[in-house]
N, C-alpha and C positions, 0 to 999 in steps of 0.2 A: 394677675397683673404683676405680681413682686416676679414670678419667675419670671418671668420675660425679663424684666429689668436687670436679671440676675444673669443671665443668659447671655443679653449685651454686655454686659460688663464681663463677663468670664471671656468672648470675644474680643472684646478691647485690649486685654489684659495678654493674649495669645497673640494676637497680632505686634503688640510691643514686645514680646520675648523673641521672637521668629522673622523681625522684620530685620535683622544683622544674624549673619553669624558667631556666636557671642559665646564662648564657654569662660568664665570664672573672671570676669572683667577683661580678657582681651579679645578684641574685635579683628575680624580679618574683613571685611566690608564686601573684599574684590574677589573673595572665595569662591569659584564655582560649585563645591560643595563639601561636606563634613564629616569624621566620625570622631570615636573616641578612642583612647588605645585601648589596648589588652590589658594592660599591667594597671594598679589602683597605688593612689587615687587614679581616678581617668582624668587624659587632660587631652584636650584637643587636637587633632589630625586636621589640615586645612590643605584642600589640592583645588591647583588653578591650570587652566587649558596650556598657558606660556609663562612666560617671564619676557618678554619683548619689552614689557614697562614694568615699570617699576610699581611694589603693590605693598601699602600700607599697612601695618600692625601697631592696634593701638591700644591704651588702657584711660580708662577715668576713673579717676576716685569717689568713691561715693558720697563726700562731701568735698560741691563743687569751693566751697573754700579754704580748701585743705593745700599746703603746702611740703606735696612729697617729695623724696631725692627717688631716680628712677636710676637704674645701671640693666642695661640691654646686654647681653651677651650672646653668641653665637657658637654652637656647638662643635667641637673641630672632630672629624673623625679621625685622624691620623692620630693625637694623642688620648682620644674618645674620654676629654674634659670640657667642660664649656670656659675653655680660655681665651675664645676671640670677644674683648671687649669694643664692644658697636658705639652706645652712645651712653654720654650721661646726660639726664633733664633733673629738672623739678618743678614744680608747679602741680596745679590741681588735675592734669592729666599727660601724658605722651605717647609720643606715636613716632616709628621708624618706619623709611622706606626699606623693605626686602629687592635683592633683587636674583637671588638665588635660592634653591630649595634647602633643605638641612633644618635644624632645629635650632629653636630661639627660646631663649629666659629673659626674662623680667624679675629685677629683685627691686622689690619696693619696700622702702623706708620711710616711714611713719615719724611725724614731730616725736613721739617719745621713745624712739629709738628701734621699734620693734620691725621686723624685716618679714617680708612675707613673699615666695618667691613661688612665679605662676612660667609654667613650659608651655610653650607648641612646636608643632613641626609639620614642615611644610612642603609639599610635592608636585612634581609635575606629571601625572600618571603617565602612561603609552605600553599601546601593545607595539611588543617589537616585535615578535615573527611567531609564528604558529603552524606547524605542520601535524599531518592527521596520519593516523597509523591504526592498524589493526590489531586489537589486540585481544579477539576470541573470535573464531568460526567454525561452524557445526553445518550438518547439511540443512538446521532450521532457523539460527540464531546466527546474528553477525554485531560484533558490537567493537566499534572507531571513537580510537580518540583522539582528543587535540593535547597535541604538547604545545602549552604556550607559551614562550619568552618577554617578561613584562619587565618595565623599568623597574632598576633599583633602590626600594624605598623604607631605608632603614632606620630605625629609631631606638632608643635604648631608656630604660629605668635608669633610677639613680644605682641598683645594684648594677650596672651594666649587661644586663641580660637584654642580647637582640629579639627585636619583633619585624614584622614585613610587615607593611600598611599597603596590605593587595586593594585594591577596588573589586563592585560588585560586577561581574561580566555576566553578560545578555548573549546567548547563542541560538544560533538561527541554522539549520538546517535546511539542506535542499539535496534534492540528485536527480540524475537528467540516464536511462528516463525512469522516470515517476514508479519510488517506493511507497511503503506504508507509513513513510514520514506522515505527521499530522504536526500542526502548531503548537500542541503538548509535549513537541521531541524537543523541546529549550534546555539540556542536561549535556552535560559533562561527563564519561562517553556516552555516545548514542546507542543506544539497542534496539533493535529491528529485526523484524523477520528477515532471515539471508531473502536478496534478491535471486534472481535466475537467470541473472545476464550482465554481462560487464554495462558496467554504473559508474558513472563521475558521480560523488560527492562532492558538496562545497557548503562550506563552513563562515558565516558571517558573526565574529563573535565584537560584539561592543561594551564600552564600561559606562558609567554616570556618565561622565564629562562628553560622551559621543567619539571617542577615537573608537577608532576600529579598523578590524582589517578582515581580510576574505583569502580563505585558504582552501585548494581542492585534491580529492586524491582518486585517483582510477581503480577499482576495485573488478577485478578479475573472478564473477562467480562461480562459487563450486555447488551452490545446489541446485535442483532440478524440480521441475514440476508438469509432470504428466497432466497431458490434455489430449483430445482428436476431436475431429468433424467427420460425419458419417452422411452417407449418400445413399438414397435407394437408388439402384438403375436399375430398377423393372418396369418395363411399361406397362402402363396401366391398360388393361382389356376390358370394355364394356358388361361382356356378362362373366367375368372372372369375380369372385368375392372383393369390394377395394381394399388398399392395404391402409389401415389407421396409425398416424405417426400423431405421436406429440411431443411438444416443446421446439421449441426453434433458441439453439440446435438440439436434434430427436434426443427425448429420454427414453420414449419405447416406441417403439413397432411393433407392428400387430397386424400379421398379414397371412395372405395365400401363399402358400410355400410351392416350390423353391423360391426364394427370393436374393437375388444380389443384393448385397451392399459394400461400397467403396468406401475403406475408411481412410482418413489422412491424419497423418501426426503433425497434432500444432504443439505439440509439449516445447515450453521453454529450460534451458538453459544446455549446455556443452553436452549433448547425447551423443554416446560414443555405443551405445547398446538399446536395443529393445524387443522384449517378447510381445506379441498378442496372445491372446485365449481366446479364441471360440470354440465353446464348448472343450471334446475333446480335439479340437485344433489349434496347434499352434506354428504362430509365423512370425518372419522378424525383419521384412521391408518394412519402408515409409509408410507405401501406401497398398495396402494390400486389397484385395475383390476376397470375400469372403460369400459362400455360396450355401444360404439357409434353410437348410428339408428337414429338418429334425422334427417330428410335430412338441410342442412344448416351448418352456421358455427358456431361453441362454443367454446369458452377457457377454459382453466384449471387454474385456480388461484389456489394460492397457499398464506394462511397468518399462519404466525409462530407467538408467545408468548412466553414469558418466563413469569412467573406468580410469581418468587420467589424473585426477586427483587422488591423496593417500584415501581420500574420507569415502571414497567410492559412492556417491550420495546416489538414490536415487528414488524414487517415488511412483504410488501408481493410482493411476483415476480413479477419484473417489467416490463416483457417482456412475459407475457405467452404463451405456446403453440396455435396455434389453429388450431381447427380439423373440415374440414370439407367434410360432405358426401353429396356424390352427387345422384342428385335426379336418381331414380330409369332407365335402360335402357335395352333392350333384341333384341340381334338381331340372326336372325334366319338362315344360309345356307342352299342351296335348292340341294348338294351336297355331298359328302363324299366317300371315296376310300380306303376302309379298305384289302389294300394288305399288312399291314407289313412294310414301308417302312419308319414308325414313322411322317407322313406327312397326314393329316388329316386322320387318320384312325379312327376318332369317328364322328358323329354326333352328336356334342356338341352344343351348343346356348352360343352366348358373353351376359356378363350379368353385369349389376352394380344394387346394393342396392335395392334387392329383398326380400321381407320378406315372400312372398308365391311363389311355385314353382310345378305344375303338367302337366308331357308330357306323353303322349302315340302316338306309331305308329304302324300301321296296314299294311297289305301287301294290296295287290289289290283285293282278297277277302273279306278284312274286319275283319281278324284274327288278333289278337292283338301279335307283335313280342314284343315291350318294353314298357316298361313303367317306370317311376323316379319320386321321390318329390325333388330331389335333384339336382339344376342347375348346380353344377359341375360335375357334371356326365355326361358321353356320351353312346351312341349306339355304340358298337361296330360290329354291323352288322351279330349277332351270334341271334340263334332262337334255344332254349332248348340246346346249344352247339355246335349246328351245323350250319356252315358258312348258310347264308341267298344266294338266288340269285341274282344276280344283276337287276335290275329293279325299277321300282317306287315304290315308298312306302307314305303313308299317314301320317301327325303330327297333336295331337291336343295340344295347350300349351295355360294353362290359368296359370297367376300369378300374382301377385298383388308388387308393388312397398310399402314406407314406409307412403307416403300422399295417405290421402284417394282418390282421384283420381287416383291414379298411378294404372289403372287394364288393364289387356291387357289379350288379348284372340284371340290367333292365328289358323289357319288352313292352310295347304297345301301339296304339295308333295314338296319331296327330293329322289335324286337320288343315289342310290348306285350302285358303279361303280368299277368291279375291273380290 
């Protein structure tokens, strides 16, 4: 229970310190807000939004029946003496209207003679202009600053040594379009990953009292950042091996070869150059058709340039595609049911990554019903237009894969059956 009691009363006690602005018995009441100076003793800074009216600076004695003589003076900077005399009082307290900024003394004198002299000084903050300028870039780092022009707010010790009584400023970052700025970029200059495309910055910088002002600057990038979108255009054939792509947009492909694929450059920023890689190919349009037999796996790299700045910046995809085909395979059904019923009606061969292809079949005569260079192609069980018989039928299939070993050379029957 005692700390509680202890607790309110340490509260009581903070709220009478803190309920004026109040350093060393003089009060500024109409203060927007406070510090202390640099130089010791400290003695009080007090800044207010205007001066439109006129705003009060007062002192009390600490015993209210005390009979002080009070001499107010006003600091002149032109002779940088406090020789502008404002007022005399006495009595157990006093107080002058201000109605300009500058610095004010109080000398107070005590019934037995002893003088005790209390400073303040008093401002009206303002940003006055602010422009943004660059002042480091690299093709990874870009780092803008504000130069800012603040009112002049100057105050002096008794040795005459100047100080600035700046205020705390609040900066606010933005750019259009949309950097790696984050709400943690509130810093005086900004540092950021360089963009990759002309960027307006703009700059909201504010102090305590809430002035503020908003400043932008156009920033012309010089780094680069490699990207593309890749495309298969091979159509997909039923009894071809299919091709397995993953990611959207593809990280790999995994297919029957040959396989096209159309790449497109989305890299941002001023590209004035580009190579491809595939494999041992290389090319340096936009958009190139790249045409995949190799059996094995390849990436597609990708490095951008911009040649027009000194810094020559340029960058390559960090993560490329990769494409690979698989070694060659054929297999053969000894089958086939060409009724109509859209369920094996051809005698077709599964096939992956074939670069030669030649089939013929014969009746049990020895008569030649089909023949094909082409492994997507099936029999459909027809001889000069006219349905075939059901019965065995003979296959020769020779075809060669993409490695020189890859050759096959098939023989047997298949059965058509309706």
């Amino acid at each position: 229970m005692r700390r509680r009691v202890t607790l309110y009363t340490i509260s009581v006690i903070l709220f009478l310190l803190f309920s004026a602005v109040t350093y060393s018995q003089i009060e500024a009441t109409t203060a927007a807000d406070s510090k202390m100076t640099q130089y010791s003793p400290q003695e009080p800074i007090f800044f207010y939004n205007d001066f439109e009216t006129n705003h009060p600076l007062r002192y009390s004695a600490e015993n209210s029946n005390a009979n002080y003589t009070y001499q107010w003076y006003q600091y002149n900077y032109n002779t940088s003496e406090w020789d502008i005399e404002l007022s005399t009082q006495s009595g157990a307290e006093t107080f002058i209207l201000i109605s300009e900024t500058g610095g004010y003394r109080l000398a107070v004198t005590k019934e037995d003679q002893s003088e005790k002299i209390y400073t303040c000084w008093v401002f009206t903050p303002d940003i006055i202009n602010a422009e943004l300028e660059t002042i480091y870039e690299d093709c990874y780092t870009l780092e803008i600053k504000a130069n800012i022009e603040l009112s002049e707010m100057i105050y002096t010790d008794n040795a005459g040594n100047i100080y600035l009584a700046n205020q705390k400023l609040y900066f606010q970052w933005d750019s259009d379009p949309e950097t790696d700025i984050t709400e943690m970029d509130s810093e005086n200059p900004l540092i950021i990953n360089a963009p990759y495309q002309k960027t307006l910055f703009t700059l909201s910088i504010t102090d305590n009292l809430n002035n503020s002002i908003e400043t932008e600057m156009l920033y012309n990038a010089i780094a680069v950042k490699a990207s593309y979108e890749a495309e298969v255009i091979k159509a997909e054939i039923p009894n071809e091996i299919p091709t397995d792509i993953e990611g959207t947009p593809p990280q790999s492909i995994n297919a029957s070869g040959p396989v096209e694929i159309r790449f497109t450059d989305t890299s941002k920023g001023n590209i004035t150059a580009r190579q491809w890689q595939f494999g041992r190919v290389t090319r340096s349009e936009r958009e190139p058709v790249n045409l995949f037999s190799e059996i094995g796996t390849q990436h597609a790299y990708l490095t951008v340039i911009d040649r027009s700045s000194p810094y020559n910046c340029r960058d390559s995809v960090a993560d490329p595609l990769s494409v690979t085909i698989r070694e060659s395979r054929l297999l053969i059904p000894n089958t086939f049911t060409p009724n109509g019923d859209g369920i094996n009606d051809e005698f077709r061969v599964e096939y992956q990554s074939l670069k030669s292809f030649r089939m013929e079949i014969y009746n049990r005569w020895g008569r030649k019903v089909y023949e094909s260079n082409d492994p997507s192609q099936g029999w459909d069980g027809k001889n000069g237009g006219s349905m075939s018989p059901p019965g065995v039928y003979f296959f020769y299939i020779t075809a060669e894969g993409y490695e020189p070993d890859e050759k096959y050379k098939e023989q047997g029957p298949v059965h058509l059956i309706r």
